[in-house]
Chimera marker file (.cmm) of the C-alpha trace (Angstrom):
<marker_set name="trace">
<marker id="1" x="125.236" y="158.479" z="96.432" r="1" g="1" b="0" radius="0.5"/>
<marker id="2" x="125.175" y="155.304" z="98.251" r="1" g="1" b="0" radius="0.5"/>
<marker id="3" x="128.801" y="153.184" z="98.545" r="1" g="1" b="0" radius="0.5"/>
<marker id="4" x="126.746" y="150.334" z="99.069" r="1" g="1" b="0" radius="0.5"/>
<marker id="5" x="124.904" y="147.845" z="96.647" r="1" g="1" b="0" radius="0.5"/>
<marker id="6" x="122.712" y="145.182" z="96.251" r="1" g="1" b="0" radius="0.5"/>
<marker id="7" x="122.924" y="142.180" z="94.183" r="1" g="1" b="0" radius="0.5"/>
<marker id="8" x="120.615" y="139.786" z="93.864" r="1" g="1" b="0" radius="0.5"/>
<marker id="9" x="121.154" y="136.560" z="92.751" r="1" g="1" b="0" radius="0.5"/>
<marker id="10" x="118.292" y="134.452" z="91.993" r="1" g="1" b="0" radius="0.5"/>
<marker id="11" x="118.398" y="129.980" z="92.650" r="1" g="1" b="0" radius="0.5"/>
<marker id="12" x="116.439" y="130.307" z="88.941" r="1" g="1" b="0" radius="0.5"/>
<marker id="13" x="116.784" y="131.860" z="85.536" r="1" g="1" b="0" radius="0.5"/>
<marker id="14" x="113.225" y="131.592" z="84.696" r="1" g="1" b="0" radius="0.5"/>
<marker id="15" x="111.596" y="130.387" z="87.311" r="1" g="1" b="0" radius="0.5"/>
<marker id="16" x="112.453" y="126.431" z="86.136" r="1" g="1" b="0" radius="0.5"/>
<marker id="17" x="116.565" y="126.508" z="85.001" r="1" g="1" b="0" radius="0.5"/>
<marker id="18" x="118.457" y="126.426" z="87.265" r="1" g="1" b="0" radius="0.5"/>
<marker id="19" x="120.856" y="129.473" z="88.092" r="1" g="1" b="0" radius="0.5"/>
<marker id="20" x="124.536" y="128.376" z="87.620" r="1" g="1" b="0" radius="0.5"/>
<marker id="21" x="125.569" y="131.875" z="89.715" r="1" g="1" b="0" radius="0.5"/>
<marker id="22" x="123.424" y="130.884" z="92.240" r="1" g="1" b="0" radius="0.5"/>
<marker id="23" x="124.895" y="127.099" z="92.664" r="1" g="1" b="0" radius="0.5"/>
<marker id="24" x="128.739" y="128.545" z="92.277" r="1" g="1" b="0" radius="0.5"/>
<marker id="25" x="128.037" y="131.274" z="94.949" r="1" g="1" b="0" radius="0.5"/>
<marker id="26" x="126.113" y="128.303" z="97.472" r="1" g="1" b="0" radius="0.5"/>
<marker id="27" x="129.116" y="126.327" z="96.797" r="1" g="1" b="0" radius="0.5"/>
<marker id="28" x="131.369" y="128.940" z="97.345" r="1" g="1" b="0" radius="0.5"/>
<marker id="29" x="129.814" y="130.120" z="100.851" r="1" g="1" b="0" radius="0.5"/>
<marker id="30" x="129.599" y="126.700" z="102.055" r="1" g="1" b="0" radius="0.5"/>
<marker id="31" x="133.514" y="126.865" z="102.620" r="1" g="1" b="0" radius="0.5"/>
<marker id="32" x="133.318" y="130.193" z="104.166" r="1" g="1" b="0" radius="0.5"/>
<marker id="33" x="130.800" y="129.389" z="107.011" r="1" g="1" b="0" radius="0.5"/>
<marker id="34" x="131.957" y="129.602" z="110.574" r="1" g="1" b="0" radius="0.5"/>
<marker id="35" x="129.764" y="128.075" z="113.379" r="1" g="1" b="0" radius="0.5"/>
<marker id="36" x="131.571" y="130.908" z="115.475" r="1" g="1" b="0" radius="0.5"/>
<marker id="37" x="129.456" y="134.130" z="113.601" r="1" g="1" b="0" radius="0.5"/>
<marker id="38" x="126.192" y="131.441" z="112.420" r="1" g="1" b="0" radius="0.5"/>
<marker id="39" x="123.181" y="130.838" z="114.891" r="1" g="1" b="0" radius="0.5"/>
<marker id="40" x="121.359" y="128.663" z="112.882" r="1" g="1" b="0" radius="0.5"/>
<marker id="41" x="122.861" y="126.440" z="109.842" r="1" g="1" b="0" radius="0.5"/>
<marker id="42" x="120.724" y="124.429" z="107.115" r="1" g="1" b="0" radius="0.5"/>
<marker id="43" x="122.001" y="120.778" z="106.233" r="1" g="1" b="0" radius="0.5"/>
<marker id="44" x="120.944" y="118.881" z="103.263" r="1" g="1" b="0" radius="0.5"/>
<marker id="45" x="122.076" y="116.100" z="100.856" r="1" g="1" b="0" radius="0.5"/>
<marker id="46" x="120.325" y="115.192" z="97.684" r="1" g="1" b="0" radius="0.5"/>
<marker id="47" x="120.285" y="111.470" z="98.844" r="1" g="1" b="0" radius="0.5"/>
<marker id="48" x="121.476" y="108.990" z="101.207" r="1" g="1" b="0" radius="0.5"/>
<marker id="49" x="125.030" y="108.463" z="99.581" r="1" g="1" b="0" radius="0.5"/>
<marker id="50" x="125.604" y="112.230" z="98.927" r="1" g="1" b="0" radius="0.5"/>
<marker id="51" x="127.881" y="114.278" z="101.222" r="1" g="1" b="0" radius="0.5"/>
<marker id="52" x="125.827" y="116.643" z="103.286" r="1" g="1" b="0" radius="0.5"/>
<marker id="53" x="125.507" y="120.029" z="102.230" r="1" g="1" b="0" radius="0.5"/>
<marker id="54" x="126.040" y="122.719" z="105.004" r="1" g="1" b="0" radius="0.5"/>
<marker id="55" x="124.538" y="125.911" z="104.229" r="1" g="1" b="0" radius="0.5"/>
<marker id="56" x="123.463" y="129.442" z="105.803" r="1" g="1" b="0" radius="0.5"/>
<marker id="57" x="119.809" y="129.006" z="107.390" r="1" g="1" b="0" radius="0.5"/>
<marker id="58" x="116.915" y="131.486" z="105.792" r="1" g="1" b="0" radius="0.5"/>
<marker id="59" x="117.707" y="134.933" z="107.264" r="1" g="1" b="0" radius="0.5"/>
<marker id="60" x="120.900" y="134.195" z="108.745" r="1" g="1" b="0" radius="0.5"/>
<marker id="61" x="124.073" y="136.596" z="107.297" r="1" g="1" b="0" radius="0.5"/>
<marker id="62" x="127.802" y="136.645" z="107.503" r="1" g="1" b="0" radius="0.5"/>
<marker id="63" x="130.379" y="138.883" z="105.906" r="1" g="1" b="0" radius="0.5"/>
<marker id="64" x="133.098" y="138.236" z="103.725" r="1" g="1" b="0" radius="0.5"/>
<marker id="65" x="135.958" y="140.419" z="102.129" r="1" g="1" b="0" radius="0.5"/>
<marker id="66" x="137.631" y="140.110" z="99.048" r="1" g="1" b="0" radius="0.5"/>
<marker id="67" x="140.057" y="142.533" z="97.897" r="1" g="1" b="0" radius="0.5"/>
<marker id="68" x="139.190" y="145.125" z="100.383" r="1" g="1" b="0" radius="0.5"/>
<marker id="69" x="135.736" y="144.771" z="99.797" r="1" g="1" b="0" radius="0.5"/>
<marker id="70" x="133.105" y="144.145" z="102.272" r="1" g="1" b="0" radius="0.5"/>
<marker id="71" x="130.416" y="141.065" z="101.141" r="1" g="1" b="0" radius="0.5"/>
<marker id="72" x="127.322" y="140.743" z="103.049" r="1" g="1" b="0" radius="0.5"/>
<marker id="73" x="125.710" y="137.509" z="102.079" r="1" g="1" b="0" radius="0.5"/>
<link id1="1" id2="2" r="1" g="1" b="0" radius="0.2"/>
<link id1="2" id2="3" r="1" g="1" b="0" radius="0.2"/>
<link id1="3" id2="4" r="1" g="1" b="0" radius="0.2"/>
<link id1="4" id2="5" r="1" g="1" b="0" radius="0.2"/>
<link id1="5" id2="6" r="1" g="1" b="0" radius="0.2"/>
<link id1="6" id2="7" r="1" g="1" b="0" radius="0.2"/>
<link id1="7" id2="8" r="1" g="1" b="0" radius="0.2"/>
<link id1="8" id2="9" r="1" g="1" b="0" radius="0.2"/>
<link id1="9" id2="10" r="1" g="1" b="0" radius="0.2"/>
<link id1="10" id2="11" r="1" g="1" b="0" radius="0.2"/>
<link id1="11" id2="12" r="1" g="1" b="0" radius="0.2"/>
<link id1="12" id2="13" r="1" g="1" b="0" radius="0.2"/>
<link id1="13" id2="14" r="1" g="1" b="0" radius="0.2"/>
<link id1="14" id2="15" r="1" g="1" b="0" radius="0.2"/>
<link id1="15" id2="16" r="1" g="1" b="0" radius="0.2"/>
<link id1="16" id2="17" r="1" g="1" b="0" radius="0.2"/>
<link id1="17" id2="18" r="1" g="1" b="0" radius="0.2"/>
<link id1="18" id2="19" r="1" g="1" b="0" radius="0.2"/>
<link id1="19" id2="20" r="1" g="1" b="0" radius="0.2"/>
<link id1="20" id2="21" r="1" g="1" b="0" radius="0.2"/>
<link id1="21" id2="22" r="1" g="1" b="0" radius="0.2"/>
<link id1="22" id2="23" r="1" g="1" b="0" radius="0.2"/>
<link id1="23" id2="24" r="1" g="1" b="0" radius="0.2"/>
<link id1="24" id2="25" r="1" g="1" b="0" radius="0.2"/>
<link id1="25" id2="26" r="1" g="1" b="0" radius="0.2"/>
<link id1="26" id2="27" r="1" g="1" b="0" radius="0.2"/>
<link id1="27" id2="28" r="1" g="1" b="0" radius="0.2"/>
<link id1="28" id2="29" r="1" g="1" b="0" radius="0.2"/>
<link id1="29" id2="30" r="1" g="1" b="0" radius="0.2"/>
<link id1="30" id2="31" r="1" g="1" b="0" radius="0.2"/>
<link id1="31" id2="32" r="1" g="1" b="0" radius="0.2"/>
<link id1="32" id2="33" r="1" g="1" b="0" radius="0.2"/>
<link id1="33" id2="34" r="1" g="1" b="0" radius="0.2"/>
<link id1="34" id2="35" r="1" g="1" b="0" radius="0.2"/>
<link id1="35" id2="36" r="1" g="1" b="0" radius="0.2"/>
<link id1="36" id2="37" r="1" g="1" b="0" radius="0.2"/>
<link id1="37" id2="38" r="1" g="1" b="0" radius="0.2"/>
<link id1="38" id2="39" r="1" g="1" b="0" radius="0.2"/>
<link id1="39" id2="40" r="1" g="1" b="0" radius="0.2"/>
<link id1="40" id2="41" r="1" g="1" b="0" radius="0.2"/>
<link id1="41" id2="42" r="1" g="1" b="0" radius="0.2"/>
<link id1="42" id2="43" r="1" g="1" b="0" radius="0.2"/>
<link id1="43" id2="44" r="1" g="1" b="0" radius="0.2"/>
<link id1="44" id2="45" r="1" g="1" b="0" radius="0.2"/>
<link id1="45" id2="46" r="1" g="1" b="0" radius="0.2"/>
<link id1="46" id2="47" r="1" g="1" b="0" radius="0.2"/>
<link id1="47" id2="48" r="1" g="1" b="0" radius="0.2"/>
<link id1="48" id2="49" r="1" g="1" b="0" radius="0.2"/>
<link id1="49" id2="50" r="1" g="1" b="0" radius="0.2"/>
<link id1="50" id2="51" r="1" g="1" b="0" radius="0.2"/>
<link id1="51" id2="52" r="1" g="1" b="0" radius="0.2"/>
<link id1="52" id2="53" r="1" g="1" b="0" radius="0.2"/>
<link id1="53" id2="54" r="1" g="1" b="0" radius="0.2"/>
<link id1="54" id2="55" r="1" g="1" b="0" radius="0.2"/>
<link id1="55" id2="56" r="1" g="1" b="0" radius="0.2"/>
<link id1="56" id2="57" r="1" g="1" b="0" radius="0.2"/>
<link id1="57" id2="58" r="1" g="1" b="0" radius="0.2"/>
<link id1="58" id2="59" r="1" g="1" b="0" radius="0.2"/>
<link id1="59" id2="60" r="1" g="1" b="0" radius="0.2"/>
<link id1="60" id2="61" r="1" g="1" b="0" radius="0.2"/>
<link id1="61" id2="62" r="1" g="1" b="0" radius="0.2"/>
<link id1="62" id2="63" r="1" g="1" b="0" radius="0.2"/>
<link id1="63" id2="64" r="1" g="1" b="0" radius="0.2"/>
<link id1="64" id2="65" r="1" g="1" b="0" radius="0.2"/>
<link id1="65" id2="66" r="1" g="1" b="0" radius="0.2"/>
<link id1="66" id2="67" r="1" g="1" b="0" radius="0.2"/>
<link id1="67" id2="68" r="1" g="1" b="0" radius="0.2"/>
<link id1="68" id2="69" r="1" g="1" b="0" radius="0.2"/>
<link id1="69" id2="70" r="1" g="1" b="0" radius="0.2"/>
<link id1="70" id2="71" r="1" g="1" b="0" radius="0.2"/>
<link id1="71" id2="72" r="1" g="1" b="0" radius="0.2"/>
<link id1="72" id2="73" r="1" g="1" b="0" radius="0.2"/>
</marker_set>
């Protein structure tokens, strides 16, 4: 038996709603990225007089704990 598991959280509930998981956890990582353990980072703002987003670029990963937990994202 494996100690480790995958979750996947989708960006849509049914393939048009949006995922409100998926936006808490994006929101969430974007305060935990560190240009120290990221190669590549995605930027984006949903117009010109939004604040940019910073986000983790396709295929990049970082780890997080919480409680003693390891959190590969």
């Amino acid at each position: 038996m494996s100690a480790q598991h995958t979750i996947v959280i989708e960006q849509r509930t049914d393939g048009l709603t949006n995922n409100y998981i998926y936006s808490a956890v994006k929101t969430y990582l974007a305060t935990r990225i560190s240009t120290d353990g990221q190669q590549r980072l995605r930027v984006s703002s949903m117009d010109e007089n939004e604040k940019m987003m910073v986000s983790m670029a396709e295929g990049e990963e970082m780890a997080d704990v919480y409680d003693g937990a390891v959190f590969k994202w």
